[in-house]
BALOLUM-785875 format. One record per residue (C-alpha): residue in three letters; z, x, y. Coordinates in steps of 0.05 Angstrom, whole numbers, plus 5000, padded with zeros to 4 digits. Example, Ala and Ser with C-alpha at 12.3 -4.5 7.8 and 13.67 -1.06 7.14 Angstrom:
% BALOLUM-785875
Ala515652464910 Ser514352734979 
END
This chain:
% BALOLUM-785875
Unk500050005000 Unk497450335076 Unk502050055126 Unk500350175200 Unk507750385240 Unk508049665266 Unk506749265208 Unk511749855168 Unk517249645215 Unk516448915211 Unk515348965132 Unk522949415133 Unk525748855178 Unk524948435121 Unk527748785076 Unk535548685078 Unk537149275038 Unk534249735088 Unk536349505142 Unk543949455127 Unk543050215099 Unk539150405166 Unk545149995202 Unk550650495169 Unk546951035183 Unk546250845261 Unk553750795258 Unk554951485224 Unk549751845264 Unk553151735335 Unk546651625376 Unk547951395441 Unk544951005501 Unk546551405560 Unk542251305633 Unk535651665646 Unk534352295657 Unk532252515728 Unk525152685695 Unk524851975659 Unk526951625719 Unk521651895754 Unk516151825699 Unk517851185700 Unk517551005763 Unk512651285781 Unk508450855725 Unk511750245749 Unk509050375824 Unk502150415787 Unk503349775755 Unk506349435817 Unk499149655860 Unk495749365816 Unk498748735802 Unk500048655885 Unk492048725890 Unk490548165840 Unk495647775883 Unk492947885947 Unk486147735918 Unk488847045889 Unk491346905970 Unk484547106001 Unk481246545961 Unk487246045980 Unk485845486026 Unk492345556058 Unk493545856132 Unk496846396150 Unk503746166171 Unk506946446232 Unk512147046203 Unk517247366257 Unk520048136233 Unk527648266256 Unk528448986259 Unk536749136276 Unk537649786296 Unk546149856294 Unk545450606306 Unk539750876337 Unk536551496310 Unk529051586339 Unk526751816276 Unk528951276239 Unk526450736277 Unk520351116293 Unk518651096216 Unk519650356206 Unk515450306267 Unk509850606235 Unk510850146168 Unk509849676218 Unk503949886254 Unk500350026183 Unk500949286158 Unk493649006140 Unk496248316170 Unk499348236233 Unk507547986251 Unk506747306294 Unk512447776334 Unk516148336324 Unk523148396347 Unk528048996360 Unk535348806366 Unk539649406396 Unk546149436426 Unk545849436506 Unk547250146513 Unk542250296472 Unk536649946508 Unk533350616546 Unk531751066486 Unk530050476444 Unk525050266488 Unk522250946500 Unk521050996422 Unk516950326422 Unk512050566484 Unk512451246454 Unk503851106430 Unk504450536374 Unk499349986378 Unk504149396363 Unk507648886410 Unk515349006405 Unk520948536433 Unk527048866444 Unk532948346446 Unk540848556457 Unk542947806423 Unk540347386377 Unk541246866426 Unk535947136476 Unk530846996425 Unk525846376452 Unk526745786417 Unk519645776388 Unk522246436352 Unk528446186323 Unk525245576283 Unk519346016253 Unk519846396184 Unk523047176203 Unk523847676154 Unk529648166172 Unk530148886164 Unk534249566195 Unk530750126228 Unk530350666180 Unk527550156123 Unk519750346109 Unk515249646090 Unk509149696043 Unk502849576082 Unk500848936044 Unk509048596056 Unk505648166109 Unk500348026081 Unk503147856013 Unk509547506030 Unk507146726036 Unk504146855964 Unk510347075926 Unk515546755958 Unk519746265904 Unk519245525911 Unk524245165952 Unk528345725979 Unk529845756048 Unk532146546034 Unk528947005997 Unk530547875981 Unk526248375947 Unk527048995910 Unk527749635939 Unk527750365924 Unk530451045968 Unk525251385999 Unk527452166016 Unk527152646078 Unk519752926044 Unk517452106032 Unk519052085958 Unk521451485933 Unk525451375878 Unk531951025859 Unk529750305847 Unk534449765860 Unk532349275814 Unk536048665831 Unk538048085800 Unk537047315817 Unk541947085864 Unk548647375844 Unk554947095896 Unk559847505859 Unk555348085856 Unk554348025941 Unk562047855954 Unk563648575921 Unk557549125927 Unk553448795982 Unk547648895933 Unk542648545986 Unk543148936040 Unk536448866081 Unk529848596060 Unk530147866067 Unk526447276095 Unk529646686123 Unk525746086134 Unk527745986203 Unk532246506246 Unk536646026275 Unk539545956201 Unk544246586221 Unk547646256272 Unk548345596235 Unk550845916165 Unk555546496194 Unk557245816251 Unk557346376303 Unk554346936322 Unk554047516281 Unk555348296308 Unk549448796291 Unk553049246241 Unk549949656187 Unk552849066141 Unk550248596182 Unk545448196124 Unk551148326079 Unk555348036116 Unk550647396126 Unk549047396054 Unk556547346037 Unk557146836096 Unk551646416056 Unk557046335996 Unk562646296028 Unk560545706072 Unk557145406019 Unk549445566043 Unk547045945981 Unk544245385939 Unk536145615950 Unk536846465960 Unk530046625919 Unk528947245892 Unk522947635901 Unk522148175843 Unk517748745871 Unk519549315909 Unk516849145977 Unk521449596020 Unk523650306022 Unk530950456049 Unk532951156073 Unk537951596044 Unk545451646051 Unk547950876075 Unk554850756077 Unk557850426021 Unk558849676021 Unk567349926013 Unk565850106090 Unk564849286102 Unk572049196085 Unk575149066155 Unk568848596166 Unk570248136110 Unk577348196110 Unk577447526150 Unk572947186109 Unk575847306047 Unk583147226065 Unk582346496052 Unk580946535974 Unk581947355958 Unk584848005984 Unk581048605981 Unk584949155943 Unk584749885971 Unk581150345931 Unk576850975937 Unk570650635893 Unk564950525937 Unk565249715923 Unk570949275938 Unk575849045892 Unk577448295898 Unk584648025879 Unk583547245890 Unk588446755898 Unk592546435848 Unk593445765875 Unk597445525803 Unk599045935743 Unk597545505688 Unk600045705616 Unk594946065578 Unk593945985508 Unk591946665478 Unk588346525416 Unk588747175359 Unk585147105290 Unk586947605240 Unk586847745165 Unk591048255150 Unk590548835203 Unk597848975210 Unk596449665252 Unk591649205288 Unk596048655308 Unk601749035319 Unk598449505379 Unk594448855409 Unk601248415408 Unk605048915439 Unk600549165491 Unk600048465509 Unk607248355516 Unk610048965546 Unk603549105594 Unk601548445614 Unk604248265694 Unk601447495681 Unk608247155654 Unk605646495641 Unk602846465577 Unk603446385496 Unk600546765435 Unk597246355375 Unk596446845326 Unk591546495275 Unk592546795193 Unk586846725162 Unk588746745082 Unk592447485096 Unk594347755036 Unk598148385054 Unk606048225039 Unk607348835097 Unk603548355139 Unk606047615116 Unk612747925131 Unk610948205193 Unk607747545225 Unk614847215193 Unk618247585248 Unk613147545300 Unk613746655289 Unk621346835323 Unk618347115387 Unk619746615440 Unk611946655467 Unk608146735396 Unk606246195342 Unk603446435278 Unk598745835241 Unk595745895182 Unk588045795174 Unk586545795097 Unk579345685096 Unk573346125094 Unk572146725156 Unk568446345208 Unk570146595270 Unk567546005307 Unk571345525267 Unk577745895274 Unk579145875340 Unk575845175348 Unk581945065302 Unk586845405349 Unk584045075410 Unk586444365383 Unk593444805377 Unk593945055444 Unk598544875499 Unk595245155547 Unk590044935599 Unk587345565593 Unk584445955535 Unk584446595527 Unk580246805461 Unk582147425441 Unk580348005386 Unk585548325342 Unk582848995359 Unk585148895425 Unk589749275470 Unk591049265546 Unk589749835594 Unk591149495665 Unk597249095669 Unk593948595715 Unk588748375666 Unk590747685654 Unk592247645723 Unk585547785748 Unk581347305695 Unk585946755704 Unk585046725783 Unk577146745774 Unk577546225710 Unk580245745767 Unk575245815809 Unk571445175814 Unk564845515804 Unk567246015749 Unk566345745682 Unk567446335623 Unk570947075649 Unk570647785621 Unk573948415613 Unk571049115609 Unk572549305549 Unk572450085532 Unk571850385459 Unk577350895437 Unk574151445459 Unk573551175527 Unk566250895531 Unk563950275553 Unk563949755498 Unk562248985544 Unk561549015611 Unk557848275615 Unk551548085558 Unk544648165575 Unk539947625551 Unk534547915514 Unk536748605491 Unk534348625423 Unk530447925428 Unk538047695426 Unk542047905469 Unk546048635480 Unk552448865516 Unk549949195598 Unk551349845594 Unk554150055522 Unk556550725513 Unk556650905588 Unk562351275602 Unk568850875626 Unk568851205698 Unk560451165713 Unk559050685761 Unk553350405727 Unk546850215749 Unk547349925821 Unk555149945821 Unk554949395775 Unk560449735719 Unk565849775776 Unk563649045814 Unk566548465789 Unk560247985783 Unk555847515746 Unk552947525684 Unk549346945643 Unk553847135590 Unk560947555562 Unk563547755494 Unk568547405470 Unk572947865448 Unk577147815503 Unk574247125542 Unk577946665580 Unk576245935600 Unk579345275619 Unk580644815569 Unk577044325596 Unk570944655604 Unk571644905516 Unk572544285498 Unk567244005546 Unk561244345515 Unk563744225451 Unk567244915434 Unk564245475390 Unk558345185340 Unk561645265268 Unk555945025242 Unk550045425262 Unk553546085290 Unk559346275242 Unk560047005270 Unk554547305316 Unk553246965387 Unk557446375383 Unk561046705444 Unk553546765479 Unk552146085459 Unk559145745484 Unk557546135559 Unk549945925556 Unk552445245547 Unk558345235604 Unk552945455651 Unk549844785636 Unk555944565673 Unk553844885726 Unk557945375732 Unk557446195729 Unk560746645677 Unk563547275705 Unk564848035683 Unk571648225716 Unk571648855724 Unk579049025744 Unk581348755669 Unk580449405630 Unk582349385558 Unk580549735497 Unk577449425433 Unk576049725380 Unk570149355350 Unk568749085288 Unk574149455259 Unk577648935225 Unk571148565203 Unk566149115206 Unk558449185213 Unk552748855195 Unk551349305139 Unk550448915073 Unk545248485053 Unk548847815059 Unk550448015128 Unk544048225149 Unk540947575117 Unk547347145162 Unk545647555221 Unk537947395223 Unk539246645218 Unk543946755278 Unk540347075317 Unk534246625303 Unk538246035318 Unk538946365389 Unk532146505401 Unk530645785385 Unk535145515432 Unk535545985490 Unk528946255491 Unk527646175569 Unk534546635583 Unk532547085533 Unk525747145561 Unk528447095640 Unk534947365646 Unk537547205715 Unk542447675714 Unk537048225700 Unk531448335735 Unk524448405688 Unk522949025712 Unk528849325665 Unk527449495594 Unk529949055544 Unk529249595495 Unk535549935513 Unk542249705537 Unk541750265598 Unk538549835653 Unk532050415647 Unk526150215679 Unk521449855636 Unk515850215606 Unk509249865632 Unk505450135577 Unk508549845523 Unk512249265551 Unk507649115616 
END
């Protein structure tokens, strides 16, 4: 039998045998998924901006043979700090657009008015408005479509031109991607952003400039006020948008369409702006990370009900249980350690004594390992109004854990919450689930080490994700119980905990990746990998069951962006070539 190398793999996929033995193997052999390389950064950008030319020219031929007129489109250029060179290189952006601005406006401070004005006579073709307040803009100017920038930021020559034709349907804002373009004019270090993220905003800023606004009088009506030109200043308006409730139709434009200089302050240096906005709901933590750390308000501390399946696993138990009792500042909650058919006597005697401990009931499941079904069991147990579901190979690292998950669990818009979760050796285990990693679904940043940032800040940021493991998950009662639970039926062990926070987004809310809860978990130690047959054979209806049901996340992840590969759990740039 010839096999070609794709039909080889899909004919070993099928086998069950060899993939649990390749499975072990993976396991023993260590490999890991660390970030690219410098050099495969750049290879692969560099493809991408290939790819992106030539899929912006089929666009742009698409518009030419539109019916459609040209709208009117006003570009905002703030200018907090002026540097001549700076502004004289977005001024040339501008001047090489192939379609012209219906305006062009330059907002300075007042002392800054002179050499800001002898930078836009200094020989460019284009008709500039310099403006000290947003107020001074006409009224004509204020009610047409503006797209808002900072000196400093270079535009591709077709943004203009292209805009009208990419812009999402029914949004009234809209960002794109961006990159870093260098002293020399190299570019590199794409930001490929998400859909709209709130949480993401609220704590890295991650729009910072590059976005169009369907009318510019939208500032003053969202932020109910003016706004002072800062270098935050569409951060701040973007977190303004949540916080006043605005944010329902932000659109997200996936291409990089804008170039942002090096060195920017860190979105940490926004603190004393948004101290006043947040004090209502959060406080901002001090720390030395260059995001900021939100601690939101516990209006109530309702009990939570932390739910613990185990067979066996003394060792196991013993360090979770106690890290959770001795390292946990939350007070307010109880332990439901489920026994599923142990059969150790060390341990039947040992969960004896722990059914003494004032916070910790030990019930007895007796019926086959379904990991679903088990803690569908303990819900109808619980006390609680929340539910915490929790791994035995758990332990806690940051005594404000429970703290933290429970504040954002009662958030009205929050729906399922997770940890970071670290492996022994200090590596990232979950830091949120990424729809489509593996035609399934994968864990952002596996393997990353415990202190990396992670691909735009997003390891350190608390912010949304369309999904969290459940090994350490917490949600209200209300909402469990409202989509039904975990399904028993159809996902017995893999993605059940995917498949409960696909299902609570329904709700309409968001699920969340906390990243101030830091605990350890040591995974699949107590149940192990997927490295027999029968587990292989499970895992494929599993995982097919997924696919079948949440194919459009899988295929459109808006916590991703589809410029990422989904061959990887690194956030690398996607390879064109193969995946394009």
């Amino acid at each position: 039998m010839s096999l070609t190398p794709k039909a080889w793999v899909s004919w070993a996929k099928n086998n069950p045998k060899l993939v649990a033995a390749y499975s072990r193997n993976l396991h023993k052999s260590g490999l890991l998924y660390q970030l690219q390389t410098m050099e495969e950064l750049t290879r692969s950008y560099t493809a991408y901006q290939k790819y992106q030319q030539q899929s912006v020219a089929e666009l742009l031929v698409t518009a030419k043979f539109s019916s459609q007129p040209a709208n009117p489109l006003t570009l905002l250029i703030c200018v907090p700090t002026h540097n001549a060179d700076s502004l004289l290189a977005t001024l040339i952006s501008v001047d090489d657009q192939q379609a012209l601005f219906s305006e062009v406006l330059v907002w300075c401070h007042t002392q800054d008015v002179a050499s800001v004005r002898a930078v836009l006579n200094d020989q460019l073709d284009s008709t500039f408005t310099l403006i000290t307040n947003l107020g001074d803009v006409s009224c004509n100017t204020t009610n047409t479509p503006c797209f808002m920038i900072f000196a400093g930021d270079v535009i591709e020559s077709y943004l203009r031109e292209l805009l009208p034709s990419v812009l999402p349907q029914a949004t009234n804002i809209a960002y794109v991607d961006t990159d870093v373009r260098d002293a020399a004019g190299n570019r590199n270090f794409p930001d490929f952003k998400p859909d709209w993220n709130p949480d993401l905003q609220l704590t890295a800023g991650y729009v910072s400039s590059g976005v169009w606004i369907d009318k510019l009088s939208r500032v003053e009506a969202v932020v109910r006020g003016p706004l002072p030109l800062t270098p935050f200043f569409i951060s701040q308006f973007l977190c303004l948008c949540y916080v006043n409730g605005h944010d329902d139709h932000i659109g997200h434009i996936p291409l990089v369409l804008l170039s942002r200089p090096e060195g920017l302050a860190p979105f940490s240096q926004a603190a004393s702006l948004l101290t006043d906005t947040y004090q209502s709901f959060a406080d901002i933590i001090p720390s030395s990370l260059p995001t900021l750390s939100l601690r939101w308000k516990l209006q109530a501390s309702p009990l939570v009900s932390i739910i613990i399946p185990t067979r066996n696993g003394m060792a196991l138990v013993k360090a979770c249980i106690d890290s959770i009792l001795h390292n946990t500042t939350y007070s307010h909650y109880e332990i439901l350690l489920i026994n599923n058919s142990s059969d150790d006597i060390n341990c039947i005697n040992y969960f004896a004594e722990l059914d003494k401990h004032p916070k910790i009931r030990v019930i007895n499941y007796d019926k086959a390992f379904n990991y679903s079904a088990i803690n569908n069991f303990a819900a109808k147990h619980a006390k609680g109004d929340v539910l915490a579901l929790v791994n035995n190979d758990i332990e806690v690292i940051s005594p404000n854990w429970l703290q933290d998950m429970v504040s954002h669990v009662l958030r009205e818009d929050i729906g399922c919450v997770g940890a970071k979760l670290l492996f022994s050796d200090d590596r990232i285990q979950h830091a949120g689930v990424v729809m489509g990693y593996g035609g399934g679904a994968g864990h952002a940043h596996k393997y990353f080490p415990a202190d990396h940032y992670g691909y735009m800040n997003r390891l350190i940021a608390t912010h949304n994700y369309s999904a969290v493991t459940a090994a350490c998950l917490l949600i209200t009662a209300k909402d469990f119980w409202d989509v039904g639970g975990l399904n028993e039926q159809d996902l017995a062990i893999a993605f059940n905990d995917v498949d409960l926070c696909l299902k609570v987004l329904q709700l309409g809310r968001r699920n969340l990746y906390c990243a101030e809860s830091v605990l350890y978990h040591h995974e699949s130690v107590s149940r192990g990998h997927e490295d027999t047959p029968e587990k292989v054979l499970r895992f494929k209806g599993e995982l097919s069951y997924l696919q079948s049901n949440w194919q459009h996340v899988i295929c459109a992840d808006p916590a991703y962006n589809p410029n990422l590969t989904l061959r990887r759990e690194n956030f690398g740039i996607k390879d064109v070539s193969l995946d394009g």
